[in-house]
Residue, then its C-alpha position, 0 to 999 in steps of 0.5 A: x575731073x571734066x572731060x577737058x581735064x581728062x583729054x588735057x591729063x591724057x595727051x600729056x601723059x602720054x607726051x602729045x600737044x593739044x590742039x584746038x583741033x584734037x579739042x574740037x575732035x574730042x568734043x564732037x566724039x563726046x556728044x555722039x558718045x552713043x554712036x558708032x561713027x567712022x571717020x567720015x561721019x565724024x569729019x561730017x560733023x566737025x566741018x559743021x563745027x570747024x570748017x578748015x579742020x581736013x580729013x587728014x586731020x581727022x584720021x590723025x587725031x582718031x589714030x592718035x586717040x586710039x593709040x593712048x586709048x582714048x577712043x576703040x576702033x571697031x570692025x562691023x563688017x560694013x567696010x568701015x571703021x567705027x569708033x567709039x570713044x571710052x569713058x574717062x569714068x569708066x574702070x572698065x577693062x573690057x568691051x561691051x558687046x554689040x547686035x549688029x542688024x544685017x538688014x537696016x546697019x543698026x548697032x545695038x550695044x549690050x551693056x551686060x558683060x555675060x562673058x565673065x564665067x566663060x572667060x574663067x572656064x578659059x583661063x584656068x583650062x589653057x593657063x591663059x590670062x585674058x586682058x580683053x573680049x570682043x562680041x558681036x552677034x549678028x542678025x535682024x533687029x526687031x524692028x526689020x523684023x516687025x517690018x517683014x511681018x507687016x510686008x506679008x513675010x510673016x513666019x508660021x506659028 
């Protein structure tokens, strides 16, 4: 199924129209689905492409995608909100977790799901079925972090 097929599927299932601004939204989410962007990042991008789609646009069609699932709406403690949009190929019930750079912003996803075991611990001892996860780990990337050493910061060995 191509991923016009898939936003096409989606939003009828889920009792929506599609639009050729929800198209133009998907499309430019599809191409950055390596980021992290948030809403005015992404309205940056689709005035590039379509200038007479507005912010409020914008918003709208990130909340709908997020409410039938097409898109995770992520807090990175930056003051914004950031989405990433979900793979249409992907079984996936869980988040992946994220490295977040306190310095420079940076997000970093790690793809290994290391939460399996623990999330089994958890379930048998509080009788609790858990559906999902979110990780974020924070602190300095290796880049900020060679850049402190080169600026004489370096840490004693």
């Amino acid at each position: 199924m191509s991923d016009a097929d898939y936003l096409v599927n989606l939003l009828s299932e889920n009792g929506c129209k599609i639009t050729v601004q929800r198209n133009t939204i998907y499309e430019i989410l599809m191409e950055n689905n390596d980021k992290h962007l948030s809403a005015e990042e992404l309205y940056e991008l689709v005035i590039d492409r379509s200038p007479k789609i507005g912010i409020a646009t914008t918003y709208r069609t990130l909340q709908l995608f997020e409410e039938i699932g097409l898109v995770y709406k992520h807090n990175f403690d930056d003051g914004l909100s950031r989405y990433e949009i979900l793979s249409p190929n992907s079984n996936e019930i869980h988040q992946h977790h994220h490295l977040l750079c306190k310095k420079c912003g940076k997000i970093i996803e790690v793809k290994e799901d290391l939460m399996n075991s623990l999330e089994e611990i958890i379930e048998k001892q509080y009788n609790f079925e858990i559906l999902n996860h979110v990780v974020k780990f924070t602190g300095i990337c290796s880049q900020c972090r060679n850049k402190e050493n080169e600026n004489g910061n370096r840490k004693e060995t």
